[in-house]
C-alpha positions as CSV (number, residue, x, y, z in Angstrom):
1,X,0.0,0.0,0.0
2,X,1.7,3.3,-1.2
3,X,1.3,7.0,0.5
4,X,-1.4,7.9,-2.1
5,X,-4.0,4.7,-1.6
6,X,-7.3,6.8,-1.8
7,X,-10.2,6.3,0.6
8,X,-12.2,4.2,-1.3
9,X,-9.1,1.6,-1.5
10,X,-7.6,2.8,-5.1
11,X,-3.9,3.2,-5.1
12,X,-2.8,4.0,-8.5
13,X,1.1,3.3,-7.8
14,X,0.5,0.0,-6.9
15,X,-1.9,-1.0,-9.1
16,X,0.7,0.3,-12.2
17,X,3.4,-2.1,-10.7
18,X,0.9,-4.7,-10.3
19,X,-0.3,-4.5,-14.0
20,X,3.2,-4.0,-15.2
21,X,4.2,-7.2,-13.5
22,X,0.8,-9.0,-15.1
23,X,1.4,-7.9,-19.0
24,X,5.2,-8.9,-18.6
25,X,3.9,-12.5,-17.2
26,X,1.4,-12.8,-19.9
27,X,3.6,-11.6,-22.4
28,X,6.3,-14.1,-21.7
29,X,3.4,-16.6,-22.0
30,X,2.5,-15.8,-25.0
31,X,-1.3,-14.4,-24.1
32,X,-0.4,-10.9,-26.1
33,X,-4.6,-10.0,-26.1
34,X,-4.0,-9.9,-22.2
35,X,-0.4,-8.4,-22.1
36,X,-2.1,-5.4,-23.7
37,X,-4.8,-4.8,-21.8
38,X,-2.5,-4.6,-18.9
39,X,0.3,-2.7,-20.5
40,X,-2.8,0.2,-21.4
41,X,-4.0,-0.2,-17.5
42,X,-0.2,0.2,-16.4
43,X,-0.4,3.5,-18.3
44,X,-4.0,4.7,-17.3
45,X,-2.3,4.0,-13.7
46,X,0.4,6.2,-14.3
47,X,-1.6,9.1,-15.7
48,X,-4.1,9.1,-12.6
49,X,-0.9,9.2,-10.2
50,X,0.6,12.1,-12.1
51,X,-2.8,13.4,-11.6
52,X,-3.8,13.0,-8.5
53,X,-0.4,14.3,-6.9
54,X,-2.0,17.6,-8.3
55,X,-5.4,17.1,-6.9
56,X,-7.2,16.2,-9.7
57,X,-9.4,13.0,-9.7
58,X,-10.5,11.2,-13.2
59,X,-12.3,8.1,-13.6
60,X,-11.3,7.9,-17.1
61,X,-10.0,5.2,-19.2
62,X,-9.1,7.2,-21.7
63,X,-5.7,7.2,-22.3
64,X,-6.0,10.6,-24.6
65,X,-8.4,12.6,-22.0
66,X,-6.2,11.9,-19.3
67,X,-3.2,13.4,-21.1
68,X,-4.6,16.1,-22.3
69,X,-5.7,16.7,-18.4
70,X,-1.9,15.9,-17.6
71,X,-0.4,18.4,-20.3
72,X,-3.2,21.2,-19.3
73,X,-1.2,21.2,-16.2
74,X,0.8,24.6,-15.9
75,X,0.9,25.4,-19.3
76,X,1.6,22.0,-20.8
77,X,4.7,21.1,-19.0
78,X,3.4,19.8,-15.2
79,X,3.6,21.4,-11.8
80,X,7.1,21.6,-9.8
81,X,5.4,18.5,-8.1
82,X,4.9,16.6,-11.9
83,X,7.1,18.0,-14.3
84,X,10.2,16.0,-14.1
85,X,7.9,12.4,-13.7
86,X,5.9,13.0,-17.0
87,X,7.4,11.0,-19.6
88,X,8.8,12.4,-22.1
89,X,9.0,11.4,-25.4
90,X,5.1,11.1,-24.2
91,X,3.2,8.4,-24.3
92,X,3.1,6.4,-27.6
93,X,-0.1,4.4,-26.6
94,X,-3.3,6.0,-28.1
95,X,-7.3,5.7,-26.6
96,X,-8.2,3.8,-29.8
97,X,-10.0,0.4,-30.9
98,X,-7.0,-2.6,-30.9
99,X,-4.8,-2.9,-33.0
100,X,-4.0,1.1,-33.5
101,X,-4.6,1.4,-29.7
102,X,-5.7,0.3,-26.2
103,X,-9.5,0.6,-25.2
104,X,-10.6,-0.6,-21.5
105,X,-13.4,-2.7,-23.3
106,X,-10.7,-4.7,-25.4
107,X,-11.5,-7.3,-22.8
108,X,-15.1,-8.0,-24.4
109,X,-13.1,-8.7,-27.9
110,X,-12.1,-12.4,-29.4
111,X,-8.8,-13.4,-28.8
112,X,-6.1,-11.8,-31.8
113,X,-6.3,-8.1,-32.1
114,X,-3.2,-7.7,-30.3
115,X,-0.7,-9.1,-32.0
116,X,3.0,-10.5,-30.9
117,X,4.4,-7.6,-32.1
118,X,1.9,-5.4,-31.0
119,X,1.9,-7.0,-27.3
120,X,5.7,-6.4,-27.1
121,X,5.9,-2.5,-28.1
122,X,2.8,-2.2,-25.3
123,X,4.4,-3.7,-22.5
124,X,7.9,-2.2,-23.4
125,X,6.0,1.5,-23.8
126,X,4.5,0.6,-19.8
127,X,7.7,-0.2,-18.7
128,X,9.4,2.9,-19.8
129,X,6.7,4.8,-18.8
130,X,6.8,3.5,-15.5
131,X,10.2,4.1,-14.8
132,X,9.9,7.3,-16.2
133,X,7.0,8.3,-13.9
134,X,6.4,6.1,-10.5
135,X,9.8,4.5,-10.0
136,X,10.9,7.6,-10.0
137,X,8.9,8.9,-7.5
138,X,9.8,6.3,-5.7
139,X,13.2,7.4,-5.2
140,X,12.5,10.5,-4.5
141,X,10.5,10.0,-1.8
142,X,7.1,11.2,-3.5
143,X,5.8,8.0,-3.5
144,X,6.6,5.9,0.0
């Protein structure tokens, strides 16, 4: 349980790690629809952290909304608080229908819109973008 677990039991930190640690699993066993939808929630996870550290609650999915939210932060570039955890090059995971991007409802869909390929750039594009972000804050203290 991190220093930001909300009231209602949601603690974005944690549940990044956890869903980073769940798309690399089903990655390396070869279940690519499921190491997607992860590697998206990993990122939605990220954003709401970034977000929440400035007091600003979303219940979101959408990967796009919540950065636009992020970037309309201080003129685009984050608070002192944000700034030097927002990944940069940003995010390369779009709100979109599989395969041109991750959608929280991908879990309704048959089994194949993510592909191998398309499973590995997703859960390499969570990991950087958790390092980038909450790792980061872990070592700094901003996340305990």
């Amino acid at each position: 349980m991190s220093n930001l677990r909300r009231n209602n039991g949601d603690d974005y930190p944690e549940a990044a790690w956890k869903h980073l640690l769940d798309a690399q699993a089903l990655l390396n066993a070869a279940r690519y629809d499921g190491a997607g939808y992860h590697a998206g929630y990993v990122i939605e996870c990220v954003y709401k952290t970034l977000l929440q550290i400035e007091g600003v609650f979303s219940r979101s999915h959408n990967l796009t909304h919540l950065s636009n939210e992020l970037s309309g932060l201080a003129g685009g570039g984050g608070s002192p608080r944000t700034a030097r955890y927002i990944p940069n090059p940003p995010v390369q995971l779009t709100y979109s229908t599989p395969p041109q991007g991750w959608k929280e409802t991908m879990r309704y869909r048959a089994p194949g819109d993510v592909t191998p390929p398309i499973a590995r750039q997703w859960v390499r594009e969570a990991q950087r973008v958790y390092q980038a972000s909450i790792q980061k804050m872990r070592l700094d203290g901003v996340i305990r």
